[in-house]
N, C-alpha and C positions, 0 to 999 in steps of 0.2 A: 773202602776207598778213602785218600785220607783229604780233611777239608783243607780248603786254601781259600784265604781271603785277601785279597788286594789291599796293599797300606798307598795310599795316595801320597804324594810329596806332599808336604803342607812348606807354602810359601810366603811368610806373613806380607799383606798389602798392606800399603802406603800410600797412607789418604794423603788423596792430593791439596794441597791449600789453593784455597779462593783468592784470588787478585784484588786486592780491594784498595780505593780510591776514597777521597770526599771532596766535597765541592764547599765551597764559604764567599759570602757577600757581602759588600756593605754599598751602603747607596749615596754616602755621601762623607766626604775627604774633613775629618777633624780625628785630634789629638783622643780625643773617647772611643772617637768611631774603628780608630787605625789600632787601639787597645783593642777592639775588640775581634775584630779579624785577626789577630795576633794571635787573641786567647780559643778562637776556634780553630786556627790553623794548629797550634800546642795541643789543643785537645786529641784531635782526630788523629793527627799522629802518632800520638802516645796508646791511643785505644787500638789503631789497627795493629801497633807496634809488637802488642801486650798477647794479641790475641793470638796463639800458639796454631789455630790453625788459618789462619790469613796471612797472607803475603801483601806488603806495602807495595801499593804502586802509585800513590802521592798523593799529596793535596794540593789540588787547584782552587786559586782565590782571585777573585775579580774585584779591585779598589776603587769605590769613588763611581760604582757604574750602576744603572738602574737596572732594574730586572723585567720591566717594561718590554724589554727587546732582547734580540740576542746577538743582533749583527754586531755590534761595538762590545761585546763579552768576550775579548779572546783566550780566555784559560776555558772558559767552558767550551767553545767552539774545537780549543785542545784537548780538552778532556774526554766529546766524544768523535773527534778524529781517534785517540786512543782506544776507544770502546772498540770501535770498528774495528780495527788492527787486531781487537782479541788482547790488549792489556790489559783491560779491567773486567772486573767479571760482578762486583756489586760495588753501587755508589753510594755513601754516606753523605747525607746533608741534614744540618740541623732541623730545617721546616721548609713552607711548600715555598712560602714569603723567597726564602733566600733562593730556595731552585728559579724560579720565577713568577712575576705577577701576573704574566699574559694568559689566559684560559688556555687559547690555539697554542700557544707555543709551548707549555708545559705536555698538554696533551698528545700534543704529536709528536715531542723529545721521546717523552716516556714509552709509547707506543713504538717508538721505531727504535728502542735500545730492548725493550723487552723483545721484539721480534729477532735480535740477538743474542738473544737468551743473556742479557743486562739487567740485574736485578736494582730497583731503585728503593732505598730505605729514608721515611721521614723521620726522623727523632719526635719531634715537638707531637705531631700527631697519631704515631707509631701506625702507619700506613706502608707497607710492602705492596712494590707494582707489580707482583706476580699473583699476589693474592688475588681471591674470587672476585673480592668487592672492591680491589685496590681501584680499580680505574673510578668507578660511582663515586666513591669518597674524593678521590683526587677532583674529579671536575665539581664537584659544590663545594670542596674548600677552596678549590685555584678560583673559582668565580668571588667570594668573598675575598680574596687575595686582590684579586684585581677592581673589586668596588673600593677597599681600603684604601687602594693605592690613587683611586680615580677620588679619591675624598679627602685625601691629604691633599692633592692636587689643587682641589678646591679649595680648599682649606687656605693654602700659600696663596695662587690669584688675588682670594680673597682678602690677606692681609696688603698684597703688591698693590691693589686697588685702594685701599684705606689711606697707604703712604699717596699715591697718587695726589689723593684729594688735600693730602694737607701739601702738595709740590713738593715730597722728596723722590726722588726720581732711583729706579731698581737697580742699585749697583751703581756702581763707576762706570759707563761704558766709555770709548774708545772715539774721539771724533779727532780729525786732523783740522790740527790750529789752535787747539785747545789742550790744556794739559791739568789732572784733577792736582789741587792741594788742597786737603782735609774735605772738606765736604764743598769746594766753591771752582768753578771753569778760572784758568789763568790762562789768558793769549800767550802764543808761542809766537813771536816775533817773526819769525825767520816763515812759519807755516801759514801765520797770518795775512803775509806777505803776497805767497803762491795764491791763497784763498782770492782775495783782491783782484788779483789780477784774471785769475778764470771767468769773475764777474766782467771785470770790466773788458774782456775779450768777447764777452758775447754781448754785452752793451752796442759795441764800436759793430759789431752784422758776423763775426765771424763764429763758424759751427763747431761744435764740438770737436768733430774731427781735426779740424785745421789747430784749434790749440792740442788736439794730443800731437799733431807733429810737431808742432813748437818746440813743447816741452822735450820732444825726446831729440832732438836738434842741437837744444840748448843742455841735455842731461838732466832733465830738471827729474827728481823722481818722490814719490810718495815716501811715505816715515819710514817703512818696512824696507824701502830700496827698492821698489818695484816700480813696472813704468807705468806713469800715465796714462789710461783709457777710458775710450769714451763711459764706459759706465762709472769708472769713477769721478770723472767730473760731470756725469747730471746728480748722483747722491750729494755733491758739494751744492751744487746750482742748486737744490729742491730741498736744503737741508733747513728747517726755519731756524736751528740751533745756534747759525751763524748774527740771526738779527737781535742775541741778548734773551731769547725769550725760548722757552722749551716744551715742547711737543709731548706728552708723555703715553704710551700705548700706542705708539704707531703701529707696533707689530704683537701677535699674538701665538698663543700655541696653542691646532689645534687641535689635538687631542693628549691625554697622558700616555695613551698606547703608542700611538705615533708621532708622537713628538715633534711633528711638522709644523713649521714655522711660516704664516701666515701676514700678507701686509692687512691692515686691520682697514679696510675701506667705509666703514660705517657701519660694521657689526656688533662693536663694542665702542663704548663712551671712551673719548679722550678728553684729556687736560692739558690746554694751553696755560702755561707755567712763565708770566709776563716779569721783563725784569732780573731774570735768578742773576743774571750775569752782564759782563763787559761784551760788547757786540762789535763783529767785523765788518757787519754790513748793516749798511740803514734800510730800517724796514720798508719805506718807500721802494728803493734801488731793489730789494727781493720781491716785492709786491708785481713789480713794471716787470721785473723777469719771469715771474709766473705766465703773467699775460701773453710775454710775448712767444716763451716756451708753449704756449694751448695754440697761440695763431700759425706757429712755426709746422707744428704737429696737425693743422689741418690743413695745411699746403702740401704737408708731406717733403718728398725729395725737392722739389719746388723750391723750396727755401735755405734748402743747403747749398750754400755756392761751390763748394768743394768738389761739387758732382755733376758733372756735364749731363744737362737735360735739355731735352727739345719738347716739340708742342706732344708727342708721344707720351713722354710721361707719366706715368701713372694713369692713364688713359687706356691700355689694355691690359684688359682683365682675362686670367683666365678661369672660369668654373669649376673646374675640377677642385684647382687649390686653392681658390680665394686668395688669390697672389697677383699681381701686378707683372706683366711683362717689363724685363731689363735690356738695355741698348748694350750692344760687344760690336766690337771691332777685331778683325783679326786680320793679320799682316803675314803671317809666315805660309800661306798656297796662294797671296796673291790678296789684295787688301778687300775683306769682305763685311759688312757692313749690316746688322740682323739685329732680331728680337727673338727675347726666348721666357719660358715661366721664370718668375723667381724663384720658384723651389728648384731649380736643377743648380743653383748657387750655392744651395745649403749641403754641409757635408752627408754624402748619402739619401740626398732629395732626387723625386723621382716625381715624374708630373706625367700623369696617363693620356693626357691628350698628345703629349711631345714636339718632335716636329719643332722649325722657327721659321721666323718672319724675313722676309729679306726689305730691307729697308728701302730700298728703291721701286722694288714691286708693292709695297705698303702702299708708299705717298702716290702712283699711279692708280691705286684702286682708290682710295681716299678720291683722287681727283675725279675718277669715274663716277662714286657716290653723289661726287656734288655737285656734277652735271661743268664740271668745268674741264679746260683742256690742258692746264695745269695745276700742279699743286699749290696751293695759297695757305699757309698755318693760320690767320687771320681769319680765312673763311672757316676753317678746318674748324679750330677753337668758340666760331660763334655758332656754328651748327652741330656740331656733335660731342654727344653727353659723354658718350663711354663705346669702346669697341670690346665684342666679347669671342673669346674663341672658341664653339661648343665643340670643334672637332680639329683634327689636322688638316691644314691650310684652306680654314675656312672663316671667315671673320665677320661679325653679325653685328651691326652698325647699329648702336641706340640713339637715334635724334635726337634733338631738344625738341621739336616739335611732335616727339610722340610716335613717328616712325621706326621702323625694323626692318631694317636690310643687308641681307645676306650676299653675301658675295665671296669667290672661289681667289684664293691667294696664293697659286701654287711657288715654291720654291727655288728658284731659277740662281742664287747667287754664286754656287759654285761653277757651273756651268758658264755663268755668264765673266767671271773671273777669269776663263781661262781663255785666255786671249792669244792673239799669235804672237804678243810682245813676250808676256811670260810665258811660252810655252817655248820659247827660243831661251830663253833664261836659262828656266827648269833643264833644257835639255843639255845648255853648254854646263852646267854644274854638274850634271850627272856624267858629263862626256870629263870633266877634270877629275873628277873622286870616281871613277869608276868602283870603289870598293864601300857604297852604299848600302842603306838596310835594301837585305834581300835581291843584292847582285852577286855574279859569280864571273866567272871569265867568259861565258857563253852568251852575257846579257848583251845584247845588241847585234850579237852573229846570228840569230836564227831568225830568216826571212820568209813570211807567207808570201808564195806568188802569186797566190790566187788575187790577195786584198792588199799587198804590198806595205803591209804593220808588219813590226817585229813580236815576236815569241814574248811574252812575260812567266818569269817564274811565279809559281804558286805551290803551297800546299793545301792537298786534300786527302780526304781518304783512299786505302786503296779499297776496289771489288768485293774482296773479300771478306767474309765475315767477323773477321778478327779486327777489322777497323784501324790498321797500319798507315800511319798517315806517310805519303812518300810527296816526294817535288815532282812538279809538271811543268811542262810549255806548252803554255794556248795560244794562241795566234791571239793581239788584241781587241780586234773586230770581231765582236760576238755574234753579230747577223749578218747573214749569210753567207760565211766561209765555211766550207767543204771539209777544213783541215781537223784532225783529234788533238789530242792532249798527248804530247810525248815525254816519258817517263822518264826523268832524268839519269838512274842508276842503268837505266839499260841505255837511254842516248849514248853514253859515256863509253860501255863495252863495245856500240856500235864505232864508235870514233877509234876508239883504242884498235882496235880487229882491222881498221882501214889504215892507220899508222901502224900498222905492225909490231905493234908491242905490248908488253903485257896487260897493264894496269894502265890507267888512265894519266895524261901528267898534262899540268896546265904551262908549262911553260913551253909544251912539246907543242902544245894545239895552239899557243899564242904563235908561234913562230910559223907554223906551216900551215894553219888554215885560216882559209881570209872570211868566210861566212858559210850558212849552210844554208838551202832552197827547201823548200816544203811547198812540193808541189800538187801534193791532195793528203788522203789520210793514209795511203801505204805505199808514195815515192819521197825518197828524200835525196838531193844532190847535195853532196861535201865538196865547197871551191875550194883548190888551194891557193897559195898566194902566188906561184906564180905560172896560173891560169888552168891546171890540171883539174877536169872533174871527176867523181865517180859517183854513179848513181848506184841509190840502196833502197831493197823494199823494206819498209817499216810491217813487223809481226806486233801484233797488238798484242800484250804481255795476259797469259791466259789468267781465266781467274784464280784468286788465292782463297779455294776454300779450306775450312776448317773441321776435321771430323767432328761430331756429337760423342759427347762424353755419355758415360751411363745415368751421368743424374740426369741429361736434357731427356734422353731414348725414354728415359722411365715417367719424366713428368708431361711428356710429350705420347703416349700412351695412356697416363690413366687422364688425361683430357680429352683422349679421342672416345675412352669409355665412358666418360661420364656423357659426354655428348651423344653414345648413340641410344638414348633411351627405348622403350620399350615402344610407344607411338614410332617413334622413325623407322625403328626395324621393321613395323609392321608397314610403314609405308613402304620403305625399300623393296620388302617381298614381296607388296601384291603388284608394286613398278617391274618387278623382274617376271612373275608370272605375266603379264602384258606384252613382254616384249617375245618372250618363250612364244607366246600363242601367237603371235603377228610372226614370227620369222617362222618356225616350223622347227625341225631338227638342224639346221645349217646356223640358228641363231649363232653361236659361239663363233663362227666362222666372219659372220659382216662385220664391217665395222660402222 
């Protein structure tokens, strides 16, 4: 028999090359520093360039940025947005220093690019983050990494506090009215001008607020071109820099990790720096303004004239939020007059107690409290300390004399708003615009006999389990009318079926029906206009259900197994043998 042996195709494979990236740092923007990011971004190029079986897929370089963080790094932020993507397959970086200094953040980088199968290579310490040991070694040199960097930190403080003490002040910073040449503050005429007068605007009673209107009245704007606001004219008001003499460490950083920036209230030593310069304002006239900004600041709103305040003011408190109740006015349903949390002012404030005050119902409880028959703010102001709101419309009175009294404040304003003066208003407006939010042609035709209100539209859900939201007419009068909800898409088929034509049309039903009677929940009378009725039975629209899909049958099954455990079944069966023996053989027959 003759042998035979199989020759296999031989197919030579073709290694695939690796995708390879580096990454380069520098922490701080000079002519050496900008060489040297140059001469690593050269390098790494050339090396991945070289290397026959890598494929370049770049190098990312972060200028001038600390390695402290990563939010403000956007080439690295690039680089593994790119990872992700499946661009890079190994990263080259000279040391741990340049990947970064933060323990957490290098750790968890590395970690969630190796779980991509991302290899990480350190040159300086020749550390691979795939290796057995790589992680071990990476967090005790990144922690040395980041004491380094917390000690250089120290290190600079430490010399910014040495200048301190001799009064050179950290850098040139940035103050309007002032302008740096060489190392000394020169008045800016025109800025020093503005300065002046912001003092002397709150000298003469008037508030912040009322000069930012001023200025933006008159155009007036800051050096940048921006406008006038109150935070920047109290940093001018509270700046000592204006009286000749310089503050130095007002603000500090604190930490090197996070680099948050801190007002320094007495946790670190400052220097009053008396003298350095030409001053705008006399330290007297700054002094008087400190005082008067601390007295202003404990009167609160009180002292701002700008802001309409009554004997209420700042007077209700509410506990939740540690906030002060605000006075509103509102004019557009009819002029209503109330109190409410401060937090519900603030964008996406949210106050748990809720609920407001109505301000006429307020001063009659007030007046209740004080045993008087009217409101008095005179009595109001010498007897009571503070009103607090532990709940919805409920208001707990704290006396001067040490008293706590509770008292019910329910909410009447809108109610009490609607008068028959504006409800003839409300009505003739609606009766001119008939094409209102949430009218239709039918708004004002469909009349309950029973409670003699008109029909209002609404949407709600329909019956069915699919939660189809369709329009309704309810009679207005919620208690005690007889009548249902009538569904608007079929009212419509019924109208059309009685005008004889196909589809519904509203110029057809403006012209030949003059209203429609609802005389329980299944007669309805169609008037015409000129005088013809026909009476119709209303079919209540059956319901709209929905079959069960196979995923509900099945998960609706293995919940009915899981619940009939082994105990129940045993209960069930000796409940069935009980009924077995009390009925006899006819059991299955009774019900």
């Amino acid at each position: 028999m003759p042998k035979i042996t199989k020759v296999e195709q031989s197919v030579p494979s073709i290694k695939q090359k690796k995708k390879v990236a580096a990454y380069a740092r520098i922490s701080m923007e000079s002519e050496r520093m900008n060489h040297s990011l140059s001469a690593q971004v050269s390098y790494y190029s050339s090396l991945i360039q070289k290397n026959p079986d890598w494929e370049y897929a770049g190098v990312f370089a972060d200028n001038g940025i600390s390695g402290t963080g990563i939010a403000k790094r956007t080439e690295f932020q690039r680089m593994i947005e790119a990872a992700d993507n499946g661009e890079i397959e190994i990263i080259l970086t000279k040391s741990i220093q340049r990947f970064a200094r933060n323990t957490v953040d290098l750790l968890e980088t590395v970690r969630h690019l190796k779980d991509i199968g991302v290899e990480v290579r350190f040159e300086k310490e020749n550390i691979n983050s795939m290796s057995g040991d790589g992680e071990l070694l990476l967090s005790i040199l990144a922690s040395f990494a980041q004491e380094e960097s917390r000690s250089i930190s120290e290190n600079c403080k430490w010399g910014i506090r040495k200048r301190f003490e001799q009064g050179i002040p950290n850098g040139h910073f940035r103050i309007y009215g002032y302008r740096w040449e060489g190392e000394q503050l020169v008045i800016v005429p025109e800025e020093a001008a503005i300065v002046k007068r912001i003092f002397q605007n709150f000298l003469d009673g008037k508030s912040r607020l009322e000069t930012e209107r001023e200025f933006a009245a008159e155009g007036i704007t800051t050096r940048d071109g921006c406008r006038w606001v109150d935070s920047n004219i109290k940093v001018v008001l509270t700046n000592v820099t204006y009286t000749g003499n310089m503050l130095l460490q007002k603000e500090y950083i604190e930490s090197p990790i996070t680099h948050k920036r801190k007002k320094n209230r007495g946790e670190l030593t400052q220097y009053l720096v008396e003298n350095s310069h030409e001053p705008i304002i006399d330290k007297a006239v700054f002094d008087y303004v400190q005082e008067e900004m601390a007295r202003r600041r404990e009167l609160g709103p009180l002292a701002n004239k700008s802001i309409n305040t009554s004997c209420f003011t700042g007077k209700i408190k509410c506990p939740s939020c540690h906030i002060s109740y605000m006075h509103n006015l509102r004019q557009d349903k009819g002029f209503q007059e109330f109190w409410c949390c401060g937090s519900r002012k603030k964008k996406g404030g949210h106050c748990n107690i809720g609920g407001t005050i109505n301000h006429k119902k307020l001063k009659k409880v007030c007046a209740d409290v004080m045993g008087l028959d009217d409101f008095d703010e005179a009595a109001f102001l010498a007897s009571v300390d503070f009103i607090n709101v532990p709940k919805k419309y409920v208001l707990e009175f704290h006396m001067k004399d040490g008293r706590i009294i509770a008292k019910d404040c329910p909410n009447t304003g809108h109610r009490d708003c609607w008068t028959a003066e504006y409800r003839a208003i409300t009505s003739a407006k609606r009766k001119q615009n008939p094409t209102c939010r949430k009218s239709s042609v039918m708004t004002g035709k469909i009349k309950c006999v029973h409670c003699g209100c008109n029909f209002r539209n609404q949407i709600s859900k329909s019956s069915g389990t699919d939660g189809t939201k369709h329009h309704h007419w309810r009679c207005a009068e919620h208690n005690g009318c007889n009548t249902i909800g009538l569904r608007d898409d079929h009212l419509r088929k019924m109208i059309a079926d009685v005008l004889e034509i196909r589809e519904f049309d509203e110029n057809i039903f403006n012209e030949q029906i003059d209203h429609i009677d609802v005389l329980s929940a299944s007669e309805i009378v169609i008037c015409f206009k000129g005088g013809r009725k026909i009476n119709r039975t209303w079919i209540r629209p059956k319901r709209e259900g929905k079959p069960w899909t196979d995923e509900q049958r099945a998960k609706f099954k293995k919940s009915i197994q899981k619940s009939y455990t082994p105990e129940k079944r045993k209960q069930m069966s000796e409940h069935m043998k009980q009924i077995r023996k009390e009925r006899g053989k006819a059991w299955r027959k009774e019900e």
